[in-house]
N, C-alpha and C positions, 0 to 999 in steps of 0.2 A: 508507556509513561516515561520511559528513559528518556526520548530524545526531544520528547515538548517538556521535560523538568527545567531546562532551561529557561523558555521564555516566564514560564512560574515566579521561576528568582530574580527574573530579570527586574521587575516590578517591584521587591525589595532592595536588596543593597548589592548582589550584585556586579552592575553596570560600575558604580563609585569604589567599591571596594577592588574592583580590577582594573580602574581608573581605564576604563575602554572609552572609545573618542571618535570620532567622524564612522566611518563606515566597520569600523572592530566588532563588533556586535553581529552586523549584516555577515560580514566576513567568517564568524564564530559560527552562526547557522550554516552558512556556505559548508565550511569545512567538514562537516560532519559528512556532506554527499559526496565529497572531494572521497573522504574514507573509502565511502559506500560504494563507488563508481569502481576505485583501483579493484576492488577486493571480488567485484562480480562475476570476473572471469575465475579465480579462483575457488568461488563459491559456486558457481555452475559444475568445475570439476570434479569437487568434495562432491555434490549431489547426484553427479554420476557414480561414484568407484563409492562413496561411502553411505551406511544405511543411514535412512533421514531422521529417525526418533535420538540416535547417539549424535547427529549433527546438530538439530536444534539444541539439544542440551549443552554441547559444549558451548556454543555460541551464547548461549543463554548465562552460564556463565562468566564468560570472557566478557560482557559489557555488563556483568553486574563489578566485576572487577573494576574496570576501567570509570564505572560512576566512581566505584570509593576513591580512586585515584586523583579524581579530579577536586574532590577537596584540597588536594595538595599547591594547585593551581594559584598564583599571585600577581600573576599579570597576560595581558592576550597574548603573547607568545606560548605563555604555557597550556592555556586555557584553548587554544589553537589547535593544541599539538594533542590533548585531551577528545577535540569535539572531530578531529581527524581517524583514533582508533575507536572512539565508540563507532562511529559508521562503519568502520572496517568491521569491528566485530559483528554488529547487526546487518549487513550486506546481505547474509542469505538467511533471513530469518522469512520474510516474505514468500521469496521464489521457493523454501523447502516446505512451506504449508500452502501453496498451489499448488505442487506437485502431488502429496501427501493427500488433500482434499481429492483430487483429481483420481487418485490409485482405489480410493475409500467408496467413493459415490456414486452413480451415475451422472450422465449429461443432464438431466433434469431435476436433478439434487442440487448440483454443485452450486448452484450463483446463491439459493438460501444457506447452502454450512459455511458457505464462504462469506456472504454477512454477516452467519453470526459470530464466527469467531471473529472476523474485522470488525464486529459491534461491540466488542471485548473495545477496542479503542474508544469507541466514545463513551463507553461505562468505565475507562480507564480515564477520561478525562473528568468525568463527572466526581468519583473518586477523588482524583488529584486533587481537586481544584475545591475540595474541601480537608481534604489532608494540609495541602498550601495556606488555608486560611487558619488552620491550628500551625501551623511551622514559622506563620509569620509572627505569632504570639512569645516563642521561644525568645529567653533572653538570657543567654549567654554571652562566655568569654570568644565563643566561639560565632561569626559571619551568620545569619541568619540564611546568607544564601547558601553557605556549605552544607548547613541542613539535612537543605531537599535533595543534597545527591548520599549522604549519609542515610536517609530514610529508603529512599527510591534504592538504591543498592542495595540494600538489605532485603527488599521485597522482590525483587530479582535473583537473590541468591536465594531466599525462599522459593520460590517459583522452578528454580535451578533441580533443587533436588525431587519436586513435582515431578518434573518431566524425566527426571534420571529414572526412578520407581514405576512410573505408567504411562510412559508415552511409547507405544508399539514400532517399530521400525517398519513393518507390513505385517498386511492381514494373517498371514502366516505366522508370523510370532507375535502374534496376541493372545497376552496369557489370555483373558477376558473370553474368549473365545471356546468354545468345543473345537473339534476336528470338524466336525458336519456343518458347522457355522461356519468356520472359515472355507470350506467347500459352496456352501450359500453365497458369502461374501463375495468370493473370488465369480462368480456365474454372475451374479448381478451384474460385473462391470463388463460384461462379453460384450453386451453392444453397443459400449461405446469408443470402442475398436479404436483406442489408443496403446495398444497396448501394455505390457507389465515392465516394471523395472529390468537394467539389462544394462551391466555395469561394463559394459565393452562400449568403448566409443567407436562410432561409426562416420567415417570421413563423409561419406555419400549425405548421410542426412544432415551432417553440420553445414553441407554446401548449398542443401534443397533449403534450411532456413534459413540462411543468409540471403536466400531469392528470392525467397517466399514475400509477394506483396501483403500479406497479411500480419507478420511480424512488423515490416516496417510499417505499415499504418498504426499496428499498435504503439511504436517506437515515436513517432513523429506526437500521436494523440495525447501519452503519456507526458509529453514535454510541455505539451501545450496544457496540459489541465492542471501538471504540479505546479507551474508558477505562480497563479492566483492561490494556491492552496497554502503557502509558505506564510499568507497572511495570519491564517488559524495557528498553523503547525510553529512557526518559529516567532509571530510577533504577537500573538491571542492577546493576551495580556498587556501587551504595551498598548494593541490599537486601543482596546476597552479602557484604560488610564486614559488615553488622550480624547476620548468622548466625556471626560470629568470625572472620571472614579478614584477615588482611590487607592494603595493596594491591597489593603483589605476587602475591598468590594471588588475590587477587577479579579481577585481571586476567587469569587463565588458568582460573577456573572460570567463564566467562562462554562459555567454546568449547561447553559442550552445548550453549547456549541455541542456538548457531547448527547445531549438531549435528542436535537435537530437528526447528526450523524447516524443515531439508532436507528431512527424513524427511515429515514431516509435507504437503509440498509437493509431492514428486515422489511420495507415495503417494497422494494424494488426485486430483494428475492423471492418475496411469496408470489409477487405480480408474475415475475419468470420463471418460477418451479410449477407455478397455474397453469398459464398461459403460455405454451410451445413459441420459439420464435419473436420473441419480445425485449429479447435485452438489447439491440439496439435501440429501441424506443423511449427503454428504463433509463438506457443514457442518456437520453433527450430531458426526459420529463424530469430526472433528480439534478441535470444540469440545467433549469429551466430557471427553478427559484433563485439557485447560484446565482444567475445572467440580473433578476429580479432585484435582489440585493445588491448586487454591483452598482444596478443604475439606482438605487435607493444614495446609498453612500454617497455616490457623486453629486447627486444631483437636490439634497434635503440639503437644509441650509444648518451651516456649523452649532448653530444653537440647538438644535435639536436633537438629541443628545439620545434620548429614547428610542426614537426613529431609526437615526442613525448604528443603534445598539443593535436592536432589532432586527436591522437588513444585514448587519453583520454575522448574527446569529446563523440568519436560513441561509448564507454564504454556504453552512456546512453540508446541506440536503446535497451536494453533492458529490460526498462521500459514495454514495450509493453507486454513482456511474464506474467508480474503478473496480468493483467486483465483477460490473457483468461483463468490462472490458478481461479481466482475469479468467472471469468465465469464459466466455469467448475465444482466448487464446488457447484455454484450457483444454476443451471439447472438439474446437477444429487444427490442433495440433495432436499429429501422429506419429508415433516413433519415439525413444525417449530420449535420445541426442538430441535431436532436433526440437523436444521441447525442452528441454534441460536448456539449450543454444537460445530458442525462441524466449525465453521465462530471461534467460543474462541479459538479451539485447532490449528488452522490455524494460526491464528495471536501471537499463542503464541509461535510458529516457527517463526511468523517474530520478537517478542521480543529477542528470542535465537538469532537469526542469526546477529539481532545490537546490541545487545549485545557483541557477541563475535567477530565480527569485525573489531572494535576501537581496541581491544588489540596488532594486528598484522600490525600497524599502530602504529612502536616502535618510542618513542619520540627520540630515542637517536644515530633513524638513518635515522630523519625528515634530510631536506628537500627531500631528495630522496627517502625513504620508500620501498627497496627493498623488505622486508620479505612482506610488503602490496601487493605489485603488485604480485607476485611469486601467493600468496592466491588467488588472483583476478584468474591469471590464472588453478587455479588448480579447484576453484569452478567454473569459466564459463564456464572450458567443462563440467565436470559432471552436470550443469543444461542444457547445451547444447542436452546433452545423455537424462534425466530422463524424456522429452518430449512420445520416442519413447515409454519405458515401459508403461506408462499409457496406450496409446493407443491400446498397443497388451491386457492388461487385461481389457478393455471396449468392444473391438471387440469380445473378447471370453465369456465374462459374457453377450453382449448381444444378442448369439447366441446360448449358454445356458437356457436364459431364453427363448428364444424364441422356441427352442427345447421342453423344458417342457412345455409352454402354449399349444403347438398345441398336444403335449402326453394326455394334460390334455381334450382336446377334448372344450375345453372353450375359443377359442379363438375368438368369437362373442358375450359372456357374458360380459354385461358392468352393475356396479352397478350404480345408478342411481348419479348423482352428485359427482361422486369418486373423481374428480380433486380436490372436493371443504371440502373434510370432514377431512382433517387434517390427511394424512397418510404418511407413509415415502414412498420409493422407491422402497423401499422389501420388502413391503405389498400389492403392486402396479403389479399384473400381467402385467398390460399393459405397465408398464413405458419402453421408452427405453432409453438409454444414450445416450450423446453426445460425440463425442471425437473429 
């Protein structure tokens, strides 16, 4: 909720009360990945050398700080300089609960825990966006839009001390646990031979994923599918006003988006926790309605106001395909430099892609944002397509390797605890990929 409370208040006062003007607004959402981007190499470090349950909480922290802060905010200079350290502080909030999800579950767990906690966002928007319609009731001496970050911080420092109390660092130190339990725990994740945390950095593996064509596909796809996504995430609210709403109603027709996003979430993980070998497909299918609604929007004529609503809404079913990309990275990255490296360079695609955005979401052809939606469609076919390629270079690299293991006459040689000794992928004869 932190970093969409923005576009919430944008729809109340806001945009006038910060006297923000041609592209200030675009730029205001920008800066928040501007944050996010600097702060990833950083946050990949901390997620090597320090445990992950005291890392989300400090950070969880640190940007409930920085909302209170932003009340203090009077003009987009300031307001700039605000939506610049919330990103910084939220930087590794993502990559430290892939990793976390990844340490907990098996490979055929992961894409369902990992919607559902990323389904915590569309029930976090669902939430808001009726919290936002009691905030916009308040009538004080006090900006109706300072509000929502006075409310929204407070529910984050709440949340703060949540995770300080019961959020485990590793299976090993979980009270919650017996000894035998955490002995169960830990066997579970034997075969999915990425192995366990291992606070030493490792030159070798930071250089095998900077080569690794599997990171950068991820890196390139992530760019491409946050653009169009900037539409929900930073202008929700304003598109829906400029379909005829008002802000009291843009504030409670914003609940499908988080509605759609569940769906779209926990459908695409049970399809993939079912069905072995399917998340590239679930990319296809939850990026399909995406592509659906784009050509809705563009092509329904301005009056039609419902329609148009509508195709915006299931814009969000595409929530679903960044999990199984997460998943994905998650289960065919081996070694934990290299996925720590892989997860930085991942997310520093999703900083580019909100980044760049907000810009084509021109102020000065609000409320209807053609150049915005045209982008939408031109990125969700091509993330619609970059599903299929992934999949054709797993299938052939894992018939590859499996070609040269059985050459190699070693394919019943197992080293003893190899799941467990901190190796990558492609050091891993046995590993095979998912797709």
């Amino acid at each position: 909720m932190d970093k969409s409370v923005m576009s919430q208040a944008a729809v109340y006062d806001l945009i006038t009360n910060l006297g923000l003007v041609g592209q200030q607004y675009s730029w205001c959402s920008s800066l928040f990945y501007f944050g996010y981007l600097v702060a990833q190499p950083l946050a990949a470090y901390c997620l090597t050398f320090f445990p992950p349950g005291k890392f989300v909480t400090a950070t969880s922290l640190a940007w409930a700080v920085v909302l209170f802060a932003t009340t203090g905010c009077t003009n987009f200079a300031t307001m700039a300089v605000a939506r610049f350290f919330l990103g910084f502080a939220e930087a590794g909030v993502s990559p430290a609960y892939v990793l976390i999800t990844g340490a907990w579950y098996t490979k055929e767990e992961v894409p369902m825990r990992m919607g559902i906690w990323l389904g915590g966002n569309g029930l976090a928007i669902v939430i808001q966006s009726c919290i936002s319609y009691g905030i916009g009731h308040i009538k004080t001496s006090i900006a109706v839009w300072k509000w929502f970050f006075i409310i929204f911080g407070m529910l984050g420092l709440a949340w703060t001390v949540v995770l300080y109390y019961y959020m485990p660092d590793t299976i090993l130190t979980a009270s919650f646990l017996t000894e035998e339990e955490k002995m169960i725990a830990v066997e579970r994740i034997r075969r999915n031979r990425t192995g366990i945390s291992n606070p030493k950095f490792k030159r070798e593996q930071f250089v095998e994923a900077i080569t690794d064509v599997k990171v950068w596909w991820a890196f390139f796809y992530t760019i491409t599918w946050m653009i169009p996504c900037t539409a929900v995430a930073s202008f929700g609210s304003l598109v829906i006003s400029g379909f005829g709403f008002g802000p009291f109603e843009s504030s409670l027709l914003n609940i499908p988006l988080g509605i759609t996003e569940i769906i779209g979430l926990l459908g695409a993980g049970w399809v993939a926790q079912k069905y072995p070998n399917t998340r590239c497909l679930m990319q296809i299918v939850c990026n399909a309605p995406a592509l659906l609604g784009a050509v809705l929007i563009n092509t329904l004529p301005k009056h039609n106001y419902v329609g148009r609503l509508v195709s915006f809404h299931i814009t969000n079913f595409t929530i679903g395909s960044i999990t199984m990309l997460w998943a994905l990275t998650n289960s065919n990255i081996a070694g934990h430099t290299k996925r720590t490296t892989s997860n930085a360079i991942m997310f520093i695609g999703y900083s580019v892609g909100f980044i760049i955005g907000p810009q084509f979401f021109l102020g000065s052809e609000a409320p209807a944002y053609p150049t915005g939606f045209k982008t939408m469609l031109v990125c969700f076919a091509m993330a619609t397509a970059f599903p299929a390629l992934y999949w054709l270079y797993i299938t052939w690299e894992n018939r590859r390797r499996a070609s040269k293991l059985a050459a190699s006459g070693e394919s019943n040689v197992h080293v003893a605890n190899e799941e467990f000794l901190d190796l990558t992928d492609k050091e891993q004869p046995h590993f095979v990929y998912i797709k």
